[in-house]
C-alpha beads as a LAMMPS data file, in Angstrom:
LAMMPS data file: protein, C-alpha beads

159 atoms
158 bonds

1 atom types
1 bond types

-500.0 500.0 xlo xhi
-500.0 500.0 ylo yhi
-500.0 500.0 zlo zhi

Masses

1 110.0

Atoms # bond

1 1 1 308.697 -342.546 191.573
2 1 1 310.749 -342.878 188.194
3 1 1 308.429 -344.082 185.475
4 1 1 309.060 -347.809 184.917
5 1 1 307.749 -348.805 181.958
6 1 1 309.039 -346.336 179.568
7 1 1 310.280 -349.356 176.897
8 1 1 307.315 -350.895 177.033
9 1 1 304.831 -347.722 176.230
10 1 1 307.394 -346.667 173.661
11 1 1 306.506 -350.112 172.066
12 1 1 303.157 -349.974 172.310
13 1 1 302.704 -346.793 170.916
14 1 1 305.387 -347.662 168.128
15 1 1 302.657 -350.931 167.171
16 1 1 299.870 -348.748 167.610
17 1 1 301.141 -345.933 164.868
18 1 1 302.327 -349.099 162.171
19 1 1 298.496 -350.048 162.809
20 1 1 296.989 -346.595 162.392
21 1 1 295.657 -346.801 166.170
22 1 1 295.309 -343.303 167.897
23 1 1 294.786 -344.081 171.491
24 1 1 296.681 -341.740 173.574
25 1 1 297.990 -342.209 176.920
26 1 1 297.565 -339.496 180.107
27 1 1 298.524 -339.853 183.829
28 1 1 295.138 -341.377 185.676
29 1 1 293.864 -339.104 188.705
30 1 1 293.513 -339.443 192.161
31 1 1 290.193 -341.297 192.485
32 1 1 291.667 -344.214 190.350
33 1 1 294.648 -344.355 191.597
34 1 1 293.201 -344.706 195.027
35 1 1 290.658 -347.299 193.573
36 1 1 293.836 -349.551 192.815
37 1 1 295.614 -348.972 195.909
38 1 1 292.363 -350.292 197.762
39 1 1 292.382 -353.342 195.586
40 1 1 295.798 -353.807 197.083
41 1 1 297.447 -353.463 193.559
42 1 1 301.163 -353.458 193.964
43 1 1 302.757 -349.794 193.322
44 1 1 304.620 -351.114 190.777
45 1 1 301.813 -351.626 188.427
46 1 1 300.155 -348.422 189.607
47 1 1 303.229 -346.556 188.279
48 1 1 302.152 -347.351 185.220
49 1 1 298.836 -346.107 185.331
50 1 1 299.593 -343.198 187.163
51 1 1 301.731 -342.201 184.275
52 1 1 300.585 -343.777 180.953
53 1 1 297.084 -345.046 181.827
54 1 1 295.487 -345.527 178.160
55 1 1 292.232 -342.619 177.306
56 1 1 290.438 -345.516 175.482
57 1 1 290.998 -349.186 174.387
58 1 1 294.235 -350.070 173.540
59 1 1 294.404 -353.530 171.019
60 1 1 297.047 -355.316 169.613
61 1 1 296.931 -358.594 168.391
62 1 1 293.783 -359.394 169.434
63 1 1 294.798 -358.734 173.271
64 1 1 293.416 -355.602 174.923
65 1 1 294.552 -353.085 177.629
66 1 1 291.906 -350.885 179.417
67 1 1 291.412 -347.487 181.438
68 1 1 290.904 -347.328 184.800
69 1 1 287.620 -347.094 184.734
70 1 1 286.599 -350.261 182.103
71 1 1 288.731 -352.432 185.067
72 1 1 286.524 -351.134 188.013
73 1 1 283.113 -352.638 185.766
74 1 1 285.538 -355.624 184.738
75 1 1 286.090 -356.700 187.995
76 1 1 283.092 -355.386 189.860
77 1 1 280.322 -356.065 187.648
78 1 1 281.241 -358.546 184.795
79 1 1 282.214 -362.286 184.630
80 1 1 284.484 -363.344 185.400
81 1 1 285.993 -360.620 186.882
82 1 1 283.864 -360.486 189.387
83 1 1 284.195 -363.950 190.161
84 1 1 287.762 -364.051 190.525
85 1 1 288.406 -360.456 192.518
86 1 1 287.308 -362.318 195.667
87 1 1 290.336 -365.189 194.969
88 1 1 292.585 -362.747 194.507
89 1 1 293.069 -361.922 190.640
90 1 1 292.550 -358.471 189.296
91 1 1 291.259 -357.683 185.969
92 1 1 293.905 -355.982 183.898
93 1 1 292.933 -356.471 180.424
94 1 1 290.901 -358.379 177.971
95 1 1 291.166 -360.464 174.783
96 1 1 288.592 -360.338 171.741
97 1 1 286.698 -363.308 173.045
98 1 1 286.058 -362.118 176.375
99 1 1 288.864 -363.974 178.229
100 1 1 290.594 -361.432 181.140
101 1 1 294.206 -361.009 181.687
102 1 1 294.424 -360.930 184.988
103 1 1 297.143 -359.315 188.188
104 1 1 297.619 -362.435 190.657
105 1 1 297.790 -361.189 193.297
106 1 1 298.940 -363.707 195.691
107 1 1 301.874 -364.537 193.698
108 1 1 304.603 -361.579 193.609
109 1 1 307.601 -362.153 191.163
110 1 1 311.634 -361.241 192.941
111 1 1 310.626 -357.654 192.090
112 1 1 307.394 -357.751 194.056
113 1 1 304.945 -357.950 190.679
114 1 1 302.483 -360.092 190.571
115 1 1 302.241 -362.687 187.579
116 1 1 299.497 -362.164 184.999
117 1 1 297.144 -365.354 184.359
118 1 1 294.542 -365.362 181.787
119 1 1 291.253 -366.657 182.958
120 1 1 288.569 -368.101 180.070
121 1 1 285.421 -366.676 180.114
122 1 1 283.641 -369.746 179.416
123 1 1 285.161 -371.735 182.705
124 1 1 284.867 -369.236 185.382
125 1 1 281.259 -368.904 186.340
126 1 1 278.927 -368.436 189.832
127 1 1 278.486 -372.786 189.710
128 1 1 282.443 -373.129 189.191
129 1 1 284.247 -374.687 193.021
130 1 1 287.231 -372.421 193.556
131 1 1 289.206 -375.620 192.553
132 1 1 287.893 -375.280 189.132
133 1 1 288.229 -371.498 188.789
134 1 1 292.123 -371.774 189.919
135 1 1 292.230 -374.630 187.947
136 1 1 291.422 -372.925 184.777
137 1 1 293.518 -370.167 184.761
138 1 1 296.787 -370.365 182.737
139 1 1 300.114 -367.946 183.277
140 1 1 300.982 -365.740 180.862
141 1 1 303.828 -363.606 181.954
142 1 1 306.345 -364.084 184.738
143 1 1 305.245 -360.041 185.869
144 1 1 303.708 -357.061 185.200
145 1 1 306.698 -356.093 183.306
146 1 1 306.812 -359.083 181.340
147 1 1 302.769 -358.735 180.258
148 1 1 303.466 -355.312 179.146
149 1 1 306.673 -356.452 177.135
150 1 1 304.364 -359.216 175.459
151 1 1 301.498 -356.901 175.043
152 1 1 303.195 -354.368 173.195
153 1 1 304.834 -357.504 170.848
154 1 1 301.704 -359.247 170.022
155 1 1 303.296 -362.447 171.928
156 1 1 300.131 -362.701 174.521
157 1 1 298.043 -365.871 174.380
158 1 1 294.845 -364.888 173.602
159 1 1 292.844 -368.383 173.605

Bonds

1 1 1 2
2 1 2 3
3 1 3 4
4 1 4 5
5 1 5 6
6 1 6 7
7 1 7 8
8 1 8 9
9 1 9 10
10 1 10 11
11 1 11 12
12 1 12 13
13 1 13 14
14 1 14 15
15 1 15 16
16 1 16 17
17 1 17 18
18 1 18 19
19 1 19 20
20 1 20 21
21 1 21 22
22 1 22 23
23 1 23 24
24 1 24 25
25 1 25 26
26 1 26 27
27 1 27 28
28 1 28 29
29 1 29 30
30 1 30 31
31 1 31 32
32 1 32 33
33 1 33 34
34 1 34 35
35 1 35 36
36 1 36 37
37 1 37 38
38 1 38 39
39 1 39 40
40 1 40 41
41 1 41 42
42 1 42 43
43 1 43 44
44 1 44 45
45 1 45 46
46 1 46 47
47 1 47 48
48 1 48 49
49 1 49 50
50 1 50 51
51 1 51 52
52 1 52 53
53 1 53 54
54 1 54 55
55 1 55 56
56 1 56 57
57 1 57 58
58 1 58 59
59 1 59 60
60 1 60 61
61 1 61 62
62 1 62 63
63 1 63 64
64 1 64 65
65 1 65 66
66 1 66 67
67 1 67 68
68 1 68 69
69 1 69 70
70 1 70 71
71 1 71 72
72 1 72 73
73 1 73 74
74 1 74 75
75 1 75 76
76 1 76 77
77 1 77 78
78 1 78 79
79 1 79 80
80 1 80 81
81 1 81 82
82 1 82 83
83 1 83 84
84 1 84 85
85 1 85 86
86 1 86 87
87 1 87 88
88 1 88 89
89 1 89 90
90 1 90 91
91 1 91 92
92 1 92 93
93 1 93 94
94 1 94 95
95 1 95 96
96 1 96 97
97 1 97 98
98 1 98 99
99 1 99 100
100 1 100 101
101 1 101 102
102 1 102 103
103 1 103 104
104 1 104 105
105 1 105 106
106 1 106 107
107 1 107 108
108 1 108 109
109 1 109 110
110 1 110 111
111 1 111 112
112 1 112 113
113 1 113 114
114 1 114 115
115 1 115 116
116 1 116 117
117 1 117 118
118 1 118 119
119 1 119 120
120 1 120 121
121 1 121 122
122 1 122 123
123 1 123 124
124 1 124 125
125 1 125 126
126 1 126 127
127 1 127 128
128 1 128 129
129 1 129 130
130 1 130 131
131 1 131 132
132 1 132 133
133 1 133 134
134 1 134 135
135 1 135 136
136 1 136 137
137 1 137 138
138 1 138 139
139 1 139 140
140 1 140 141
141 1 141 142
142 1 142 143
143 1 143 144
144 1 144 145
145 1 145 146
146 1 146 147
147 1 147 148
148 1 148 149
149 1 149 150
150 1 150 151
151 1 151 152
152 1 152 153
153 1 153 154
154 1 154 155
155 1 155 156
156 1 156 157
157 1 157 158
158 1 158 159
């Protein structure tokens, strides 16, 4: 599959070198790839991992993309992330203060992306109903697409 994000990384890395940031960006292996198909992450999102999935952190206005492998302990092991997984919101990145930018999955834009939500740390928590979890999260971008186009801008919300 064509790489669909090329704009967006070209961004990115065009903030990143203004800021003096060297993160560089590689195609993710098998094992995490598979990981996100299991988590039933829409290919369209993979495609971007598969070809530009960031070696380290990647920060730009005080919002944060990860690897592969800081999403599997974000939503398997850390709040909320691993409070939310279970609903049906994936992990995708992080801001400064410990919110999570997050893949909803049960919402899929025309082009079958899901919409990003940010979820506050300090709301989403093992005592929290599900009301108040879903509650508490706030959109961000229409789709994947869109998040990435923000990201690489500095337009995210990060509080």
């Amino acid at each position: 599959m064509k790489f669909l994000y090329e704009g967006q990384l070209k961004l990115i890395k065009k903030n990143l070198t203004l800021h003096n940031e060297n993160v560089g960006f590689r195609t993710a292996d098998e094992i995490d790839l598979f990981y996100l198909r299991s988590c039933k992450i829409p290919e369209s999102v993979i495609n971007f991992y598969e070809n530009a999935e960031p070696d380290d952190v990647v920060e730009i206005q005080d919002a944060r993309i990860w690897p592969i492998s800081v999403l599997k302990l974000e939503n398997e092991k850390m709040e909320p992330g691993n409070i939310i997984f279970p609903l049906g919101y994936f992990v995708i990145g992080t801001t400064i203060f410990g919110d999570c930018y997050c893949l909803d999955l049960r919402k899929l834009s025309a082009k079958k992306e899901p919409v990003v939500v940010i979820a506050y740390h300090d709301r989403q928590n093992d005592h929290a109903s599900k009301n108040t979890i879903l509650e508490n999260m706030k959109e961000v971008a229409k789709s994947f697409d869109d998040f990435l186009s923000r990201f690489a801008k500095g337009k995210l919300l990060v509080d």
